[in-house]
C-alpha positions in Angstrom: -13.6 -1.8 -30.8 -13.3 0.2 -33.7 -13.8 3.6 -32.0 -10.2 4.8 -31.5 -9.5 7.2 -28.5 -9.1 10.9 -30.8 -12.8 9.5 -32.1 -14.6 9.0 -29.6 -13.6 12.2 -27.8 -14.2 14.4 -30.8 -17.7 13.8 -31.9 -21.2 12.4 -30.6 -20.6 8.4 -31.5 -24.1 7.7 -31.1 -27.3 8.4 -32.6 -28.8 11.2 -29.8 -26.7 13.1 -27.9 -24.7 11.1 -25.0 -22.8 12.0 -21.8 -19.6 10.1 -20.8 -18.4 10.2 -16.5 -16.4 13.0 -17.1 -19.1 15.2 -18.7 -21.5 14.0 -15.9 -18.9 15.5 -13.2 -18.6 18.5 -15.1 -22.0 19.4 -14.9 -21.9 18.3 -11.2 -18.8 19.5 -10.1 -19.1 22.9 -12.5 -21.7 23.9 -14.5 -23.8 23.2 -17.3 -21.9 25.8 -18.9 -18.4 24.0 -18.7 -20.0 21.0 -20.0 -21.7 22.4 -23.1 -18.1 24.7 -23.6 -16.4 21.4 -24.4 -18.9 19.1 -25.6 -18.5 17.8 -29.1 -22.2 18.9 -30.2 -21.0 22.8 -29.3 -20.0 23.9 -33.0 -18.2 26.5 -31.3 -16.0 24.2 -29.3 -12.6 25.5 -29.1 -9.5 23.4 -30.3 -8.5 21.1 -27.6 -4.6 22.2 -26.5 -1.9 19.5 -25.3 -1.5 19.3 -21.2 2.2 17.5 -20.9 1.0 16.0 -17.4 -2.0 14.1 -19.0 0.4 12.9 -21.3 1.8 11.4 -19.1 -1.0 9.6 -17.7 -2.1 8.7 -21.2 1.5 7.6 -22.0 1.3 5.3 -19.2 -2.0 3.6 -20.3 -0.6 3.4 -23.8 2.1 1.7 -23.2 0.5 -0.9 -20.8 -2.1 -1.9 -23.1 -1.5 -0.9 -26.4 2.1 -1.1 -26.4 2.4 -2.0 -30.0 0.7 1.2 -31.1 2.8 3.5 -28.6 5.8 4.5 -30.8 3.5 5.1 -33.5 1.4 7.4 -31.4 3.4 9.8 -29.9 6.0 11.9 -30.1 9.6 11.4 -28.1 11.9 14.8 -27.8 15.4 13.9 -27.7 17.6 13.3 -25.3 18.8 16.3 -24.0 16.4 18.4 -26.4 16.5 22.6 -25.2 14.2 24.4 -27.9 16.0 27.5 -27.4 19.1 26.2 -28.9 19.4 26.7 -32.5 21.2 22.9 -33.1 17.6 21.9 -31.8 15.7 23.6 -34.7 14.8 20.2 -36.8 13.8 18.7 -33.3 11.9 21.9 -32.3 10.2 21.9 -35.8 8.9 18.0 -35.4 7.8 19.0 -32.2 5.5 22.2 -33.3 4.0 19.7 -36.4 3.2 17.0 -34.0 1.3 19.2 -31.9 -0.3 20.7 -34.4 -1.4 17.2 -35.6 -2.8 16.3 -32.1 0.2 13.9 -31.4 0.7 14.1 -27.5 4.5 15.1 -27.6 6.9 13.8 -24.2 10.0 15.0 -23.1 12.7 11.7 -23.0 12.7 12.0 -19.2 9.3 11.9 -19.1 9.6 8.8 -21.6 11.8 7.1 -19.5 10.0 7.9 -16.6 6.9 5.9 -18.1 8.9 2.9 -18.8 10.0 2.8 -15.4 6.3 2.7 -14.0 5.3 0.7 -17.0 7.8 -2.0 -15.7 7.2 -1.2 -11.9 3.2 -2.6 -12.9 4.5 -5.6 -14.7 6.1 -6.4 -12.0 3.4 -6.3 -9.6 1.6 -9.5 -8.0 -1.6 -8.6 -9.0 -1.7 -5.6 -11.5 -0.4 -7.9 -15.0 -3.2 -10.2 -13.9 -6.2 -7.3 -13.7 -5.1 -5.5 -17.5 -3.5 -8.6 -18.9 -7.2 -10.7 -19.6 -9.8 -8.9 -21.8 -10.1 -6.3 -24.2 -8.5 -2.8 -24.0 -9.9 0.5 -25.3 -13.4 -0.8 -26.0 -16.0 1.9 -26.2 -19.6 0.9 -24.5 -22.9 3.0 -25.1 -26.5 2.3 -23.5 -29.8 3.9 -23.0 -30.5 5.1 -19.6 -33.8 3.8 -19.2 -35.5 6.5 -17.2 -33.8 9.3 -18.9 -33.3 7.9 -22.7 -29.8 9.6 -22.5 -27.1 7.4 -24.0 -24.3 7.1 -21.2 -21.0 6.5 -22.9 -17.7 5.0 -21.9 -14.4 3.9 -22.4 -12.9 1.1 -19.6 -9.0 1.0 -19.7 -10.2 -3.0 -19.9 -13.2 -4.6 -20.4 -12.2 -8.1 -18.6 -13.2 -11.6 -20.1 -14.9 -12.5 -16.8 -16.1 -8.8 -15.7 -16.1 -10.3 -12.4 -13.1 -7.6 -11.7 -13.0 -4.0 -14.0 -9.6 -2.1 -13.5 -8.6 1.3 -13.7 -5.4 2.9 -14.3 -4.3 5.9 -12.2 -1.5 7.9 -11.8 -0.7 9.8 -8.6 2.0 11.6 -6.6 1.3 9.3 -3.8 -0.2 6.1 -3.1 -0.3 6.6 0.1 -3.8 5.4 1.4 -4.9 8.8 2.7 -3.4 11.0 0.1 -4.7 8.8 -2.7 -8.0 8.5 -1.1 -8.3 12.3 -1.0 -7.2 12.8 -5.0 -10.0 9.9 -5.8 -12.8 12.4 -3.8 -11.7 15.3 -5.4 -11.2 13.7 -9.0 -14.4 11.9 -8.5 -13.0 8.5 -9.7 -16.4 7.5 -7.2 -18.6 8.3 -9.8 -16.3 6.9 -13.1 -16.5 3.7 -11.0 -20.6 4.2 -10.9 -20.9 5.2 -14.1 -19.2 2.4 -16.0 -20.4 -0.3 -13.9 -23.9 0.4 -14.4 -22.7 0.5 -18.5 -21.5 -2.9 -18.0 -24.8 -4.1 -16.3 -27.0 -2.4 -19.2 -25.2 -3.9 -21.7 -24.1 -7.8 -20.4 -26.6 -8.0 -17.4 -25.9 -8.1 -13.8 -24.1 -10.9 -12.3 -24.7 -13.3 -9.8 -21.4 -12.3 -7.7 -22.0 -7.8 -7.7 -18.7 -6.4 -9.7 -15.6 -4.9 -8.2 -14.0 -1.6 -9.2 -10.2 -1.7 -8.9 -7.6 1.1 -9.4 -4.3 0.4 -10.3 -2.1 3.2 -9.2 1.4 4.3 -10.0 3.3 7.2 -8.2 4.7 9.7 -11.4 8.5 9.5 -9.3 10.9 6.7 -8.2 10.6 4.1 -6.9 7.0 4.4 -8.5 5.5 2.7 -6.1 2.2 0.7 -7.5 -1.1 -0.1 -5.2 -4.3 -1.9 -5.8 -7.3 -0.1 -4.2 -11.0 -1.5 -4.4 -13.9 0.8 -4.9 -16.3 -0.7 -2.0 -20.2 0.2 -2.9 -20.4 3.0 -0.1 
């Protein structure tokens, strides 16, 4: 639990050399070469630059299950903030330090717009009840056994049960089709793989087998919110 998120992404947190799901689909779904370009043990890694539309996704988790911490964290433009205006200069100033101190920077629509699907998921049947009972941001780390690699990750929540481990997702449509489509292509197949068989190093496998479950939120209103099980195939 003490392993915050900037940590964990920006140097090896065990005592070898691990791999996380993401590096995995890198090599996978890339090259070798793409992994090694980003990886923390490359002293020649380049500086790691702000992408405003995984701020939003990062927003969104942030705000669900760390919401304490979420004005600290980040960075909120003005409303009605234009850069190019020279009454904006203080604003645009803040705006240039905080990136340059890694603080993920949002625009106040884009703010707003995360409250909204913050509020649409609190308002779901189901979704409350998935994040709402265990542990957010924990950081897990095990052996592979055939390998010796440590496999690392970083569940959105580790659940008190772990009969149920949820994911949090956003999309431009839910749709079943579309979404299924963006999960292929973004490999959330393999996440879901690689962080059950985490859980199953680390606590033992159950009885009943685990369920993978993504929460997803459309990014525009009415920010629509599904719940879609992972099945084994």
């Amino acid at each position: 639990p003490d392993i915050d998120n900037d940590e964990y992404h920006a140097r090896e947190i065990c005592d070898g050399p691990s791999i996380s799901s993401t590096g995995l689909k890198t090599i996978e779904g890339r090259s070798a070469l793409h992994y090694w370009y980003d990886s923390p043990l490359n002293p020649q890694r380049p500086v790691r630059e702000q992408k405003p539309h995984f701020n939003i996704g990062k927003g969104l988790h942030d705000l669900l299950l760390l919401e304490n911490l979420f004005p600290k964290q980040y960075f909120i433009l003005p409303e009605g903030y234009d850069g190019r205006l020279k009454e904006w200069r203080g604003a645009k100033e803040e705006r240039a330090a905080a990136m340059e101190a890694g603080v993920p920077v949002l625009t106040n629509p884009d703010f707003k717009m995360i409250e909204a699907m913050a509020a649409q998921v609190r308002d779901h049947e189901i979704a409350p009840a998935l994040i709402g009972s265990g542990k957010p941001e924990m950081t897990l780390a095990a052996k592979d056994a055939e390998t010796g690699v440590w496999m690392r990750a970083r569940p959105d929540v580790l659940p008190d049960t772990m009969e149920i481990i949820p994911d949090v997702k956003t999309t431009i449509s839910g749709h079943p089709h579309a979404f299924e489509k963006q999960a292929t292509d973004l490999g959330y197949f393999q996440s879901a793989a690689h962080y059950m068989d985490l859980i199953d190093l680390i606590y033992g496998e159950p009885a009943q087998k685990r369920r993978f479950v993504l929460i997803v939120v459309e990014k525009s209103p009415p920010y629509l919110v599904q719940v879609y099980h992972l099945d084994d195939e």
